[in-house]
C-alpha positions as CSV (number, residue, x, y, z in Angstrom):
1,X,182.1,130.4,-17.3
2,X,185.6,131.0,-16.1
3,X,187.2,132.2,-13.0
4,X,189.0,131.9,-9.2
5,X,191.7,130.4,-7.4
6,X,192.7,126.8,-7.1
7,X,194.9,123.8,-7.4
8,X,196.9,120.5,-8.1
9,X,199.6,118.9,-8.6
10,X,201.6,119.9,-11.7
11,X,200.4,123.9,-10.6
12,X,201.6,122.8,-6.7
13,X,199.9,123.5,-3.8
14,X,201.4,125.8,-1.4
15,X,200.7,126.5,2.5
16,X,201.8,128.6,5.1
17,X,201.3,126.8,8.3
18,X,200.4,123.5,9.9
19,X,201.0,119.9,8.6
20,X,196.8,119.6,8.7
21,X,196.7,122.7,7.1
22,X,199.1,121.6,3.9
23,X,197.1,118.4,4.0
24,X,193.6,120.2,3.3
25,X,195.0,122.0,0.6
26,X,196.4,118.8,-1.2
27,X,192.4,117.6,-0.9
28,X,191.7,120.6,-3.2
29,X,194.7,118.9,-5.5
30,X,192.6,116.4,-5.8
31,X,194.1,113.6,-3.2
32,X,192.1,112.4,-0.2
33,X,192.0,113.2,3.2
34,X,193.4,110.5,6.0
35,X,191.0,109.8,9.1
36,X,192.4,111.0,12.1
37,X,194.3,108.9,14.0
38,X,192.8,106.4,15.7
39,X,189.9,106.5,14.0
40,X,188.9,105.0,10.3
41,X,186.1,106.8,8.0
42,X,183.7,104.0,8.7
43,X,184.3,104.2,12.6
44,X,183.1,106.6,15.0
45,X,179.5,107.3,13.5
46,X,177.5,110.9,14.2
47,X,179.2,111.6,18.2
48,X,177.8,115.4,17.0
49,X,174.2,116.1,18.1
50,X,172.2,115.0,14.9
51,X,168.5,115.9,14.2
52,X,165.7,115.6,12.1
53,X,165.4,118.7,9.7
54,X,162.7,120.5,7.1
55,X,164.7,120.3,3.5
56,X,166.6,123.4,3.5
57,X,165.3,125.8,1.2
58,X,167.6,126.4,-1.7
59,X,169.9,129.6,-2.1
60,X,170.6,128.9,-5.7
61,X,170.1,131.3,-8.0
62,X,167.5,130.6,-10.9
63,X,169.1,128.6,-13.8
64,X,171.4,127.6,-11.8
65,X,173.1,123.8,-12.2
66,X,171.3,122.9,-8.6
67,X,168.0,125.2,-9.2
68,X,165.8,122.3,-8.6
69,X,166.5,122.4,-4.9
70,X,167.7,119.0,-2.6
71,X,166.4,115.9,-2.1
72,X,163.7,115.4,0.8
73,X,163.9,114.3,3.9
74,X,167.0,116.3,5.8
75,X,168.6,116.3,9.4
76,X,170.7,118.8,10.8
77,X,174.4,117.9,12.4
78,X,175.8,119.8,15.0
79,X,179.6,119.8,15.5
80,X,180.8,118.3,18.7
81,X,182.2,122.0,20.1
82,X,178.6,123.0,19.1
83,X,180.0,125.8,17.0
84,X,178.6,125.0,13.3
85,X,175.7,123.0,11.8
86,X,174.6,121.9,8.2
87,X,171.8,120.0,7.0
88,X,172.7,116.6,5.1
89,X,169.9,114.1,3.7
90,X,168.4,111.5,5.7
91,X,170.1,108.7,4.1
92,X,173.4,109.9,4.2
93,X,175.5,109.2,7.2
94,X,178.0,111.5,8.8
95,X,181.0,110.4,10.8
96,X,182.8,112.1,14.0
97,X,185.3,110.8,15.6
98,X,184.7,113.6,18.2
99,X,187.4,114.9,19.3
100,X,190.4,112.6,18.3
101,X,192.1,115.6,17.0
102,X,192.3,119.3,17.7
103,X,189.1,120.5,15.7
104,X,186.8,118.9,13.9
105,X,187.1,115.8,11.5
106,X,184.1,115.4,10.5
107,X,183.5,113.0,6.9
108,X,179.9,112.6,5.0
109,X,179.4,109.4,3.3
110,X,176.2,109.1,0.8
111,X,173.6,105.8,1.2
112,X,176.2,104.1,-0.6
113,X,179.2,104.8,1.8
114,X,180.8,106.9,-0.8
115,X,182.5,110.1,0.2
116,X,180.7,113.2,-0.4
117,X,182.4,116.3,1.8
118,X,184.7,116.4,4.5
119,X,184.8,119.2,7.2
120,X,188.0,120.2,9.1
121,X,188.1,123.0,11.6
122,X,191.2,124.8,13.3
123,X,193.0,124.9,10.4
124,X,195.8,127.4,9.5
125,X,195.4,129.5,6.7
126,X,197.4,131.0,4.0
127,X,198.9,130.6,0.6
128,X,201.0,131.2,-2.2
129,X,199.8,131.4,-5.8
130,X,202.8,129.8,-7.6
131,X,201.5,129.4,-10.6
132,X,198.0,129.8,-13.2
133,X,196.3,127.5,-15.7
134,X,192.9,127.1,-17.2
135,X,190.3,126.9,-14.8
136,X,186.5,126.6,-15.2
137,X,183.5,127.6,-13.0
138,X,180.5,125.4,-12.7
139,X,178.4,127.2,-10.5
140,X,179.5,129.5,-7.1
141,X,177.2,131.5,-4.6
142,X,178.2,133.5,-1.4
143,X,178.0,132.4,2.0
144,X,177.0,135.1,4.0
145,X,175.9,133.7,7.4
146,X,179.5,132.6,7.8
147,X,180.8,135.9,7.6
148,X,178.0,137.2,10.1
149,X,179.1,134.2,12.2
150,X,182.7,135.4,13.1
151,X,184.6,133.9,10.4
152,X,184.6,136.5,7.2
153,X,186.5,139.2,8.3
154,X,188.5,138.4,5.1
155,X,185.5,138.9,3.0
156,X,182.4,137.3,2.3
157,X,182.9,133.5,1.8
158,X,181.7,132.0,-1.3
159,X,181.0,128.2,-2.6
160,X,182.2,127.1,-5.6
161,X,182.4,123.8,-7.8
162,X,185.2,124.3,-10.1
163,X,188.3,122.7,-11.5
164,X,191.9,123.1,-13.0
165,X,193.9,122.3,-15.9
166,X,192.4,120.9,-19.5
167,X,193.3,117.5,-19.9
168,X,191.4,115.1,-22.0
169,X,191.8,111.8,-19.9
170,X,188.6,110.1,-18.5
171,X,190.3,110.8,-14.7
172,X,191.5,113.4,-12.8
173,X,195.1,114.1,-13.3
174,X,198.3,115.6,-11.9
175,X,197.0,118.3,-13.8
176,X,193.9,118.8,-14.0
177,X,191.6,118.2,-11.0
178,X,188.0,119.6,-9.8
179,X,186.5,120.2,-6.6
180,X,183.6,122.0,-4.8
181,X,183.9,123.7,-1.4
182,X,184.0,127.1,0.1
183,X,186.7,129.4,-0.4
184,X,188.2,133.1,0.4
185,X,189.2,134.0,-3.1
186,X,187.7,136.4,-5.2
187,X,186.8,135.6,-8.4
188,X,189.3,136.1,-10.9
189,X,189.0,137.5,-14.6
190,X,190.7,136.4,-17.2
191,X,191.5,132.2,-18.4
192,X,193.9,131.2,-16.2
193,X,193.8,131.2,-12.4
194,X,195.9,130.5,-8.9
195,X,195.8,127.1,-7.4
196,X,192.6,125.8,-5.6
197,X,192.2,127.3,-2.1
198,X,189.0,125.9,-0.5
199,X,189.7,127.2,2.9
200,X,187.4,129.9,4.6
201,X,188.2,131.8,7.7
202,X,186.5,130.3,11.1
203,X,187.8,131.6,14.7
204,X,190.3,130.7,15.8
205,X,191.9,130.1,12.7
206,X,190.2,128.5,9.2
207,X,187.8,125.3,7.6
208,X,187.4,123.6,5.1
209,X,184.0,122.3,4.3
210,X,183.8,120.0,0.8
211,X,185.4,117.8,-1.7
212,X,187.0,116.5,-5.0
213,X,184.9,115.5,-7.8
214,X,185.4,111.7,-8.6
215,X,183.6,109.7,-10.9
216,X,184.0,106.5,-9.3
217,X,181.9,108.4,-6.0
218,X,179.9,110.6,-7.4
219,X,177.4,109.3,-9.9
220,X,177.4,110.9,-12.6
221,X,175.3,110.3,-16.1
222,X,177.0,109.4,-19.8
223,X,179.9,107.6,-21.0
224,X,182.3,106.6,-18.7
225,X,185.1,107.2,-21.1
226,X,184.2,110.9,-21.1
227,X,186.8,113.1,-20.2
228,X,187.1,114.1,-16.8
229,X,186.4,117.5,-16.9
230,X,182.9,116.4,-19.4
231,X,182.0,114.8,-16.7
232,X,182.5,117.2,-14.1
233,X,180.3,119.2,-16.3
234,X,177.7,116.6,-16.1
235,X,177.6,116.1,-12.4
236,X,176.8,119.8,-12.0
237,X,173.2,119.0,-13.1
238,X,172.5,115.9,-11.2
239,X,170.1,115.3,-8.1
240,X,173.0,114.0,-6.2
241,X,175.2,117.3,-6.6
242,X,172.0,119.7,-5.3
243,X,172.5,117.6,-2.5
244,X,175.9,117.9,-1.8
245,X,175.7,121.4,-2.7
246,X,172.6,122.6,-0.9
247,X,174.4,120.8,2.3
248,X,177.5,122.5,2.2
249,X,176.1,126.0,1.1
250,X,173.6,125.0,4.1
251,X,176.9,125.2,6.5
252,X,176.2,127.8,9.5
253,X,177.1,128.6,13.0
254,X,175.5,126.4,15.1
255,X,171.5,127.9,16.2
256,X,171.4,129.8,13.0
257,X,168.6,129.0,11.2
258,X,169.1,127.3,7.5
259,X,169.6,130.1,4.1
């Protein structure tokens, strides 16, 4: 399945606007978002309003790589401005520093304190496409409720797991890099495609709401020595990927009721 925009390193990433905003579009390159300042991923636990949750129902279509649905036992974060919500499992732990910068910073770690999404708020958008290669599409569905929040006038958002590049190495490289998240772009035709561009329009400005495939994070099944992208691949059809899915695509504005 091939198709939309996206990027890393040797296809370079390119923003129009703030320093933050540059930054979140090197985490779709495939490098890792800094904590704020002041504050370290494993400080500043859940200052959001958390509660307990029903398991979201699913929105993915059937035969799709998460059709199974999530895990059980859910809560619901609130974001400390109060303006968006998303469900995450119970033993997963999500971390606010609330407030320390303009925004939200807001990181989910799984039961093992391994990174599974990041959220960012007030972030500039805007980009250039500077150059296409390969790309592939494991599995993308469209967010609606955060156009009817406010934040789609662009369009209809969409999440999508997907990567860039074709290298056979067993890690992400320079070149070749995947990631899930929510993005703008429409999807594109043909076998090559823009950068990566998971950034979605949210007043007053853009988010970003998701992550970069690693398979020294996320667990995922067979050889180790598979190539990077065969592994990608792989994590598409585990337990722990419905979850990470089914809580991002579960992202809302706040008092909105779960898809």
């Amino acid at each position: 399945m091939r198709r939309p925009a996206g990027s890393h390193g040797a296809t370079r990433c390119a923003a129009v606007g703030s320093a933050l905003s540059s930054v979140l579009l090197l985490t779709s390159c495939g490098l890792s978002l800094p904590p704020p300042a002041g504050a370290s991923a494993s400080e500043s636990q859940a200052q959001g309003s958390t509660t307990a949750a029903a398991s979201p129902s699913a929105t993915t279509p059937p035969g799709s790589p998460a059709s199974e649905g999530p895990s059980a036992g859910w809560k619901t974060f609130t974001t400390t401005n109060g303006g968006l919500s998303f469900d995450y499992p119970a033993g997963w732990t999500v971390n606010d520093p609330g407030g320390a910068l303009a925004g939200d910073f807001v990181d989910v770690l799984n039961a093992a304190g391994k990174p599974m999404a990041g959220l960012r708020t007030n972030i500039v958008t805007g980009a250039e496409c500077l150059d296409k290669t390969p790309y592939e599409v494991y599995d993308s569905a469209p967010m609606v409720a955060l156009a009817e929040g406010g934040g789609g006038d662009g369009g209809v958002p969409r999440y999508v797991f997907e990567s860039r590049g074709e290298d056979t190495d067993a890690v992400a490289t320079q070149s070749t890099i995947a990631a899930y998240g929510i993005t703008m772009v429409p999807e594109e035709p043909g076998d090559t495609a823009c950068p990566m561009f998971h950034l979605f329009l949210w007043p007053p400005s853009g988010a970003f709401f998701g992550g970069t495939y690693n398979p020294e994070s996320n667990q995922t099944p067979g050889d180790p020595s598979l190539p990077y992208l065969e592994k990608a691949k792989l994590y598409a059809s585990t337990p722990e990927y419905r979850d990470v899915r089914t809580m991002i695509t579960s992202l809302r504005p706040a008092g909105s009721a779960a898809g």
